[in-house]
C-alpha positions as CSV (number, residue, x, y, z in Angstrom):
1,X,9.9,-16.2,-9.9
2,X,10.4,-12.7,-11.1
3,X,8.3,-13.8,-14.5
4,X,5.8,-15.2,-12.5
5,X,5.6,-12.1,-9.8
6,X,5.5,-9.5,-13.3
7,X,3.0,-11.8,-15.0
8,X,0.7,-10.8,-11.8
9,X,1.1,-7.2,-12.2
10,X,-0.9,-4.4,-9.7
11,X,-1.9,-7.5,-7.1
12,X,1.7,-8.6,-6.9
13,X,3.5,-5.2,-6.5
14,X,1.1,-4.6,-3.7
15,X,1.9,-8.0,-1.5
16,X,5.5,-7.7,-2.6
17,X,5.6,-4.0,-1.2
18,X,3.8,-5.0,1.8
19,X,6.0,-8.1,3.1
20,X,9.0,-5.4,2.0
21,X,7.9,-3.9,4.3
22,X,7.1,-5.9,7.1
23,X,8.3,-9.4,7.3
24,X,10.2,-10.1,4.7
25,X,13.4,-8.6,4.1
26,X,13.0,-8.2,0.4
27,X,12.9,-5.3,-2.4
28,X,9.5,-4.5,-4.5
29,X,11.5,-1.6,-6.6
30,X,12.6,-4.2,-9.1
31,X,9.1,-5.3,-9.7
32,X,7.9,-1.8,-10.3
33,X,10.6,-1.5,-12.6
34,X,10.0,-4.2,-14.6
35,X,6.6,-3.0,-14.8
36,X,7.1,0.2,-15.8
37,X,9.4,-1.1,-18.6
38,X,5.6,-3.4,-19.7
39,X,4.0,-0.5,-20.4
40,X,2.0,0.0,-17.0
41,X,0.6,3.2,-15.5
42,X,3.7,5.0,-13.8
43,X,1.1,6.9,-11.5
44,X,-1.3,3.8,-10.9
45,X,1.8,1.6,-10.1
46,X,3.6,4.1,-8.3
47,X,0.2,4.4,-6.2
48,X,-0.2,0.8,-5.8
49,X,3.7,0.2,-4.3
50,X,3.4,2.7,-2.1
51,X,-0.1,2.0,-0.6
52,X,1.0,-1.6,0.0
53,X,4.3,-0.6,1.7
54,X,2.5,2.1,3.7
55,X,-0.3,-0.6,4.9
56,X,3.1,-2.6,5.8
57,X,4.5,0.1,7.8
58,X,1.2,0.3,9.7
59,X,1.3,-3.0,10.7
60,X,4.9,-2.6,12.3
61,X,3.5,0.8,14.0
62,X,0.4,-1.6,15.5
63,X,2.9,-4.1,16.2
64,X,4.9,-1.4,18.8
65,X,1.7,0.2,19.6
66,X,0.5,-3.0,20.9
67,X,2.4,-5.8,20.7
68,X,5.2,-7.0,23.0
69,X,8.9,-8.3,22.6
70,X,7.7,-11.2,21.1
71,X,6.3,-9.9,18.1
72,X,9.1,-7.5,17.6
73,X,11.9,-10.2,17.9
74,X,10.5,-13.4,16.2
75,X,7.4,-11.7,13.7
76,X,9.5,-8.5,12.9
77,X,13.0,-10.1,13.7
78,X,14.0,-6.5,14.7
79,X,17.0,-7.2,17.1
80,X,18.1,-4.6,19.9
81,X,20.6,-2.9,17.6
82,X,18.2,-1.9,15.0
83,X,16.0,-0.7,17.7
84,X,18.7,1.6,19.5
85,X,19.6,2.6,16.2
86,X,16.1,3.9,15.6
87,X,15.5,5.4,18.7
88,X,18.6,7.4,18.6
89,X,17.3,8.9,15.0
90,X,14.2,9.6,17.6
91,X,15.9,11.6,19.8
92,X,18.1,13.0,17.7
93,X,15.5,14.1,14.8
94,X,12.1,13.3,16.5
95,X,9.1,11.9,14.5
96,X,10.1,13.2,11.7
97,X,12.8,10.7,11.3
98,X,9.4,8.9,10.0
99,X,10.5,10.3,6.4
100,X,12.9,8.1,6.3
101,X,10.7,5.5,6.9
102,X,11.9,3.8,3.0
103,X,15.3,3.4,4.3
104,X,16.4,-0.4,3.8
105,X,17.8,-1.5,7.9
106,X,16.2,1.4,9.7
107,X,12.8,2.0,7.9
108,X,10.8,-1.0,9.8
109,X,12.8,-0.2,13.3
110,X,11.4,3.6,12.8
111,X,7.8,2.4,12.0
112,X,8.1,0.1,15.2
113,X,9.2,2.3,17.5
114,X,6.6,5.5,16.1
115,X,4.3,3.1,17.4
116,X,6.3,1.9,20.7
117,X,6.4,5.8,21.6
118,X,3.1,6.1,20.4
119,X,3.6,9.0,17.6
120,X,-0.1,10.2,16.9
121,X,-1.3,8.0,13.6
122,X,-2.2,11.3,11.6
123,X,1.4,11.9,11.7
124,X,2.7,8.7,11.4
125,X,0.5,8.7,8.6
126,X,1.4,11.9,6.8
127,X,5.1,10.9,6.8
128,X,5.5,7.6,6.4
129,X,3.2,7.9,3.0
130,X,5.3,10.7,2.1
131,X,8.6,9.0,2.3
132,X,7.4,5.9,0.6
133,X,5.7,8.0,-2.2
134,X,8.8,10.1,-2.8
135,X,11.1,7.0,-3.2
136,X,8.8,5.0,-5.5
137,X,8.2,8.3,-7.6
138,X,12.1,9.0,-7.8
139,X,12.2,4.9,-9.0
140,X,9.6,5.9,-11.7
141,X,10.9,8.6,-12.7
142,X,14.6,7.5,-13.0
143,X,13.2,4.5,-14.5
144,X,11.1,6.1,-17.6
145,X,13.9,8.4,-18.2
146,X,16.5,5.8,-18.3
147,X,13.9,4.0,-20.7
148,X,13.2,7.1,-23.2
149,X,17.3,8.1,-23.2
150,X,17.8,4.6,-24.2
151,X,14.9,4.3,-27.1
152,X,16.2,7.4,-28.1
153,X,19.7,5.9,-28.7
């Protein structure tokens, strides 16, 4: 499966960060890895990731904007705990607990409940994007330096 997703390139790293992101509890780092390792753009694949996990996020903010328990429990499978959890980082940091949007347990719950408490979308926006940007750039990064200290070995 992981040839197959790789073998797909830009189109694949954007669905795979998307359902990261939304439904699926996976990972799309590994497939940005491997295809920075190919030889791809870091900045176009960097861009892609984190425009498809983004556009994930956004559907979880619509989701507690508009949508009811139903959609939360069964689409997002976000349980109570991971939604107390989230609001306390809420209260306790505000909206912009939204950088931490990337975060692998909390990201989605924080997405949902920006939109439950209905954080205005510019700044759901600026922060989500940011987060996700900054991780996927630090991946990249750590990734083609890893990659040039080993050729240089």
């Amino acid at each position: 499966m992981h040839e197959t997703l790789a073998a797909y390139g830009y189109p694949a790293l954007f669905a795979l960060s998307f359902l990261a992101s939304t439904l699926i509890p996976l990972g799309s780092e590994w497939l940005l890895v491997a295809m920075l390792l190919q030889g791809h753009d870091p900045l176009a694949t960097v861009t892609v990731a984190t425009v498809g996990n983004y556009l994930g996020a956004c559907t979880s903010y619509a989701i507690g904007l508009y949508g009811g328990d139903f959609l939360i429990k069964k689409l997002l499978r976000i349980g109570e705990a991971e939604r107390d959890r989230a609001e306390r980082f809420f209260e306790k940091y505000g909206s912009w607990s939204l950088l931490l949007s990337w975060l692998p347990f909390i990201g989605d719950p924080l997405c949902l409940v920006g939109g439950v408490l209905k954080i205005h979308f510019t700044r759901f926006t600026i922060l989500v994007a940011s987060g996700k940007a900054l991780r996927y750039a630090v991946v990249a990064w750590l990734t083609l330096k890893g990659f040039q200290s080993a050729a240089a070995s």
